[in-house]
Each structure stands twice: as structure tokens, then as C-alpha cells.
N, C-alpha and C positions, 0 to 999 in steps of 0.2 A: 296836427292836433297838439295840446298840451303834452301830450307824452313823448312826441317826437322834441319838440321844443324846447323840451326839459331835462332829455336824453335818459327821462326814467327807462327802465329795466322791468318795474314790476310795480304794482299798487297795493298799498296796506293800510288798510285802519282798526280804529276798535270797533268793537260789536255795541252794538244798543238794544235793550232787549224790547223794547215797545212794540208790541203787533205791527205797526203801520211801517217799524224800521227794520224791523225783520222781514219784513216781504219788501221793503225796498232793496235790502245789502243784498236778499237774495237775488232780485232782480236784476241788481247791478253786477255781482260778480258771475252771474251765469251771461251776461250780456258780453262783460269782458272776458271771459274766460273763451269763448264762441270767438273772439277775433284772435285768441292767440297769446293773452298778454296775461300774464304773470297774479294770482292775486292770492296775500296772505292777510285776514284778520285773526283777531285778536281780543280776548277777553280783558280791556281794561276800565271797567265800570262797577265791577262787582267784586268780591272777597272768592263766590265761589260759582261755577257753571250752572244755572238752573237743572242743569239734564242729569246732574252728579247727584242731587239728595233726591230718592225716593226712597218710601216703608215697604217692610221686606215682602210686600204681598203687589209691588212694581206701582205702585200710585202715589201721587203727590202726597207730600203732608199739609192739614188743613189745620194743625196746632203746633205755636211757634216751638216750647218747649224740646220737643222732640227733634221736630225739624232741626233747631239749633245744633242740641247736644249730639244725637244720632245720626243725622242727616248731614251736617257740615263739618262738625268737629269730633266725628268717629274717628275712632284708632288714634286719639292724638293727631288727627289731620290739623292743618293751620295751614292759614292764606297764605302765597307764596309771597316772599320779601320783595321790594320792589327792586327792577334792575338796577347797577348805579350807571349813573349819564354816561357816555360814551366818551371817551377821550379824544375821538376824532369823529367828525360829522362833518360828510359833505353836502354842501345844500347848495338847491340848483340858483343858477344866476337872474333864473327868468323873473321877468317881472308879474305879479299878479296883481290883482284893487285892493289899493288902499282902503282901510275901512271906513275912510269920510265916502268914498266913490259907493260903497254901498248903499247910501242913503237909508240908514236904519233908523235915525234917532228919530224921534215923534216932533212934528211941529208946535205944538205946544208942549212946556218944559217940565212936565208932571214928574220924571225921571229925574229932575235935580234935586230935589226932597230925600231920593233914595241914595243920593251920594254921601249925605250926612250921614249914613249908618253904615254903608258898604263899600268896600276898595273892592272891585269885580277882579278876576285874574288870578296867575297862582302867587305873584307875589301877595295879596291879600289872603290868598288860600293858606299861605305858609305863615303867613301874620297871626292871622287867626289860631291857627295849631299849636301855636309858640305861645301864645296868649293864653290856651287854655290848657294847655301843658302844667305850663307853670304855676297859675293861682286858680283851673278850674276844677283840675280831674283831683282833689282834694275832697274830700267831703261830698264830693259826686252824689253818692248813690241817696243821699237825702237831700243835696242843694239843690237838685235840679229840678225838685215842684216847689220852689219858690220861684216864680217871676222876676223878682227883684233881686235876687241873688246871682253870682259870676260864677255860678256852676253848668251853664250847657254851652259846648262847642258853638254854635252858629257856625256849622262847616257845611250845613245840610244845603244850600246856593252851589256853596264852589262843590261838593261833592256830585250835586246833578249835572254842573255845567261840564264837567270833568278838568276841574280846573287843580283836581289833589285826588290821589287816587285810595280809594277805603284802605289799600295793601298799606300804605305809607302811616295813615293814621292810624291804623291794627296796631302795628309795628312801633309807631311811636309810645301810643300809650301804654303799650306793654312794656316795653323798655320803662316809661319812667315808672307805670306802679312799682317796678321790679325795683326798682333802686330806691326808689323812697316806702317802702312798706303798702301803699294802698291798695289791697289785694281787693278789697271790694268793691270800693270804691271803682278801680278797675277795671274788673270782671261787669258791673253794671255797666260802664260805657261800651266795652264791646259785644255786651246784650244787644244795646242801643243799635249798634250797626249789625247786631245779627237780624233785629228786626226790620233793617231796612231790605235786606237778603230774602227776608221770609215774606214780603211785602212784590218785590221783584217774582220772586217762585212761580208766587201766587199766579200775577199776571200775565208769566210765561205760559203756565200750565191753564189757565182759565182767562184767555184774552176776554172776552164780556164782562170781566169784573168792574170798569168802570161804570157800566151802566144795566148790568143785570142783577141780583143780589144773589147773591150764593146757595144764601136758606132759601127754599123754594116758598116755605109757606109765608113768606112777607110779603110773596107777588100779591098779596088780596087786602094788606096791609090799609085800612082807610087814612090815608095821608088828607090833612087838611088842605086846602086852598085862600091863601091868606097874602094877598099883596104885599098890604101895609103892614103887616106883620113881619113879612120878609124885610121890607124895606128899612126899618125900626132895626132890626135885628145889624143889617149890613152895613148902618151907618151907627149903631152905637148909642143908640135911642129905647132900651128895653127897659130901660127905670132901676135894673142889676147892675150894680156899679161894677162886681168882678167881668160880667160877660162884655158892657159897654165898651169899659179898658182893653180889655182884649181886642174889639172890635177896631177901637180909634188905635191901638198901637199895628198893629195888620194896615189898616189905612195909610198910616203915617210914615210907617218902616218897612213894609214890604215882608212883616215877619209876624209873630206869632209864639210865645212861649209854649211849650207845649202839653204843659199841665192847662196853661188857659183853654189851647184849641180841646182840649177834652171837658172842658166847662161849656165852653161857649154852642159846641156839637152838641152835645147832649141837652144844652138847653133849645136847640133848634128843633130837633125830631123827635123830642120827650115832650119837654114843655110846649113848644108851639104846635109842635104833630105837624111838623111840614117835614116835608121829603129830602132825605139826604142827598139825592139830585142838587138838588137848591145849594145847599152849604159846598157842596164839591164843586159845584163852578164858581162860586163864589170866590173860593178859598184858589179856583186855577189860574183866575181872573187876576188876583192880587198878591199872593205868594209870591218873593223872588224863587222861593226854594222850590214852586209848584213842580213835583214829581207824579207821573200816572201812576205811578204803581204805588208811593206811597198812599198820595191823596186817596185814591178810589179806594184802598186795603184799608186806610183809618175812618174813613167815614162809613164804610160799612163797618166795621170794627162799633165805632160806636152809636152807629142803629142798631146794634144786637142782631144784623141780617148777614154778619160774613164769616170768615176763618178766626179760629178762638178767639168770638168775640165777645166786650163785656155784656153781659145776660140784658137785657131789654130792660129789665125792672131794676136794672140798678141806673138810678137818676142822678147825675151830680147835683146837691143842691146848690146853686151860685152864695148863698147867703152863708153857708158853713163852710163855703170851699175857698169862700172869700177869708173870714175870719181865720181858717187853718192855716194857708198858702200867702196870703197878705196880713199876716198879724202886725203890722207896723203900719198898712195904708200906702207906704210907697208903692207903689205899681200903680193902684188906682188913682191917687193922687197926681201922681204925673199922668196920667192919660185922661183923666176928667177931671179938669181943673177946678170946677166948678163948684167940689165937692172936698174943695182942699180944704178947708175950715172948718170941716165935720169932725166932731172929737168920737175918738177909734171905735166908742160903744155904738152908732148909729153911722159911719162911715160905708159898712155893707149892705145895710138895713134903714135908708133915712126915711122910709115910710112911716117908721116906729120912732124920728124921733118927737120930743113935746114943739110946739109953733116955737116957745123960747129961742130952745136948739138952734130950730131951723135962721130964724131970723137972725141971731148969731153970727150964723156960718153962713151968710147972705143966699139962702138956698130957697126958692118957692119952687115946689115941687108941682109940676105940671104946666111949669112958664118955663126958668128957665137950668130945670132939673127932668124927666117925665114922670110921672107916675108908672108903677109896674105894669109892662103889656098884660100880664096872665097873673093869677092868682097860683101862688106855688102849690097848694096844695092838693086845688080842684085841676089845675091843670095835669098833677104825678097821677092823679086819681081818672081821668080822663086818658091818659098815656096807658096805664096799666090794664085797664077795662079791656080799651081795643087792644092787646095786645094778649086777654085773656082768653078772647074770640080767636087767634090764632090755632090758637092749642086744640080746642074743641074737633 
């Protein structure tokens, strides 16, 4: 077997915390352990052991807050530093497959699109970090709900792939706040990976999160049924130029700002009343970064059905969240071109503006612009009702 042919001694890997790879590593290392043969893993995917943070009464935490400060980083605890490379490393001589011999890549070349935005690997992983080290972690803790702004990592790919390990980026970003003054700036980015922690937890502790919701009473939730609604929404057709943009740049790049995925959510299960089911495959479908734990924790997050999540009756409005977060147009403007000649008063709102305008900015709305799926106000209004019947 490969272990005789390779003269291993023992097998090791990291742990993964996913339901379906937790009952796999289990089943492998009680498989190998049953013949005699050596097995050590290892926590290298996380900052901290899901089995380490519980509230002093032995139960998960269902609020990040806490979980963070008391549950992770009690006592001054902090994630251990990462090893440094070994000086000597012996690697076996055997030969394994190539990964042209895998035969992974897809027969049509949908994947070559996503080269123009991603170097896959850790050398890209360290590209990235180096990249945001220096002009991102700056002005962090307000750049990073801007879209169009060089304030968020994009490490969240290589951080699933385990292609850089969270211990390393802790560590890095700590170090440079430390040297350059940005204490909050900071402390918000390692917020950021504590939510990825608290996201993980969850799914440790509550494997059905992907497909049950937490809050019980949203199992009676009337979820709509809406094809072409869904359809509209997934290609970037809702008539919302912030939600569209969001939609075509996830299409495009395999990614997703994440002030937008919190626009684009909430207008999916608020305003259309379709099921977060819907947007979570969606989003697993097309994400490079698609993570179970984060995906299922945010989109319950924002149905207002999971762990401190945002309250149901808070709606983003895509029209004020456009104008706050895109007040210049660049994001939507590069993601619907179409709307590039719209001057900034009527660029989030071109339903409102006069035919002149439109004509102008070569815009016919409902050819080759759409008109808005849902009326914002009777839809918030529609959203809150059922959601008032909960409570009852």
C-alpha cells in the first residue's frame, strides 16, 4: 500500500470541522488506527478549537459578542503563532498524480474568467496579505462598506482552501496595527475573523444549521414561491442597480463585497419573501470563497432566523444603501454598464429619473434597463406583516 511504498511511519493531517468531514476523519482514523498505524491530526483551519468556548452554564454561545471576548479571548488568550518552516524536511520519493492526471478542470472554460481576478494557492494567499497589509488594513473599520474601496482582505478563498492559515493573518495584522498606530482599525479586522470562528462554532455545535433555522418560530414563516423572481434576482435583473451590481460582479468574479452580500440577502428574503434556502445555494453555487459554516451562519443571519442575527424588520434599503456605500457610482457603474451615463442623482433610483435624463444616458427602462421587480415599500410592508404573525 502507499504507506509501505512511501516508508511512512504514521499519518497526519488537519481537522475540518464540517459535519460530513468530522465523521469522515473519524472514520478514517479509527479505520487506521484498527491496523496499527500511527495517526496524529491537527487543528489547522481555525484560530480556536470549537470545544474550547462555551457560557459558564456548559452551552454554546448563540451571540458573537460574548462568544468573541469571553469565549475566545478570555484571560488575554490569543491564537497560537504559527510554527516557523522546518529547516529540514524529508519528503518521500514516491511518485503520486499529477494534477493534469486528476482530470478536474470543466470541459467548458467557465473557470478562465475567474483567473482574471484570482491567483489560487498560498503564493497568491501571501500576495493577497501583503497587498492588504499595506494599503488595506488602513482605514479598515469604515472602508470596508464601501465596495469600491481597497479596504477588505479578499483572503476569505485562500483562508477556506487552507491555502494561509487565520494563525498567520492574526498575527500579521497585529503586528502591523501595532507598528503603524491603527488600533481600530485593527481590532475590526480581527473582529472579522472572529466572526468567521463564531460562524464555524455554530456549525460545530448545531450541524443542521445549513438547512434548519435556529429560531424555531420561522419554521411557519410563509416564504413565497417565485421562479422568475428568483431568476431576476440570480442574474442581476431586479431594476436595484446596488443589488444587480452585486449580483453580476459574484457572476463575473466569483466573489462578492460584503456590505453588498448584506444588501442583496436582505433584498432576497425581505423584499421578494423568498427563502434563504434559495440565496444559500446560490451563493454555494458561485462563491470561490463558498464556506458551510460561513454561508448557512450569514444567510440565516440575515433572515433574522439564526445566532445574533439582524432583527427581521431591519430591511436594507438597496436605494439608500446605494447612495451611502456607492456615493460616487463606481461599483455600479462597472458592474451595469448600462447605467454608466446616469448622472449620480438618479444612478440608484432611475425609475425617478425625468424621460430627458433617461434618454441622455441611453437608458429605456424595461428594454434595455428592467423596471423594479417589487415596489419597496409594499414589499417592507408585506415582509413585516408576515413576520408580525410570527410573534402572535
Amino acid at each position: 500500500n502507499l504507506m509501505k511504498e512511501s516508508g511512512a511511519e504514521a499519518i497526519y493531517w488537519n481537522r475540518c470541522y464540517e459535519p460530513w468531514r468530522i465523521a469522515s476523519d473519524a472514520h478514517i482514523q479509527e479505520t487506521l488506527q484498527t491496523k496499527g498505524i500511527e495517526v496524529h491530526t491537527f487543528n489547522g483551519s481555525l484560530l480556536f478549537e470549537p470545544l474550547t468556548a462555551f457560557k459558564s452554564d456548559g452551552t454554546p454561545y448563540k451571540v458573537f459578542t460574548p462568544f468573541y471576548q469571553k469565549g475566545c479571548l478570555k484571560k488575554g488568550n490569543e491564537p497560537r503563532r504559527p510554527p516557523k518552516a522546518p529547516k529540514d524536511l524529508r519528503l518521500s520519493t514516491h511518485r503520486g498524480l499529477a494534477l493534469k492526471e486528476l482530470d478536474l478542470l470543466p470541459t467548458f472554460p467557465w473557470h478562465k474568467k475567474l483567473a482574471k481576478h484570482w491567483e489560487p494557492g498560498e503564493v497568491g494567499a501571501q500576495a493577497r496579505l501583503k497587498a492588504f497589509l499595506k494599503s488595506g488594513l488602513n482605514h479598515y473599520k469604515e472602508g470596508r462598506n464601501y465596495p469600491s474601496r481597497n479596504n477588505v482582505s479578499r483572503l476569505s478563498p485562500h483562508l477556506h482552501f487552507g491555502e494561509i492559515s487565520p494563525n498567520e493573518v492574526w498575527h500579521a495584522a497585529k503586528q502591523r496595527m501595532g507598528a503603524e498606530g491603527w488600533r481600530k482599525d485593527g481590532e475590526t479586522f480581527l473582529s472579522e475573523l472572529g466572526w468567521r470562528e463564531f460562524s464555524h462554532s455554530l456549525l460545530f455545535h448545531f450541524p443542521d444549521l445549513p438547512r434548519k433555522n435556529l429560531q424555531k418560530k420561522f419554521n411557519t414563516f410563509p416564504w413565497r414561491k417565485d421562479q422568475k423572481a428568483l431568476k431576476r434576482w440570480q442574474q442581476g435583473q431586479t431594476g436595484y442597480p446596488i443589488v444587480d451590481a452585486g449580483m453580476r460582479e459574484l457572476w463575473d468574479t466569483g466573489y462578492m463585497h460584503n456590505r453588498v452580500r448584506m444588501i442583496v440577502g436582505s433584498f432576497l428574503v425581505k423584499n421578494l419573501m423568498l427563502h434563504w434556502h434559495l440565496g444559500e445555494d446560490w451563493f454555494w453555487d458561485t462563491l470561490v470563497d463558498a464556506d458551510l459554516a460561513n454561508n448557512s451562519a450569514s444567510w440565516q443571519w440575515i433572515a433574522g432566523c439564526g445566532a445574533d442575527a439582524a432583527p427581521f424588520f431591519r430591511i436594507f434599503n438597496p436605494v439608500t444603501q446605494g447612495k451611502k456605500f456607492d456615493e460616487n457610482g463606481e461599483y455600479v457603474r462597472r458592474f451595469v454598464p448600462e447605467l454608466k451615463k446616469m448622472p449620480m442623482k438618479y444612478l440608484h433610483n432611475p425609475w425617478e429619473a425625468p424621460e430627458k435624463v433617461l434618454v441622455e444616458a441611453g437608458v429605456k427602462l424595461g428594454e434595455n434597463y428592467p423596471l423594479p421587480i417589487v415596489k419597496l415599500g409594499k414589499s417592507r410592508e408585506r415582509a413585516l406583516e408576515a413576520f408580525s404573525e410570527l410573534a402572535k
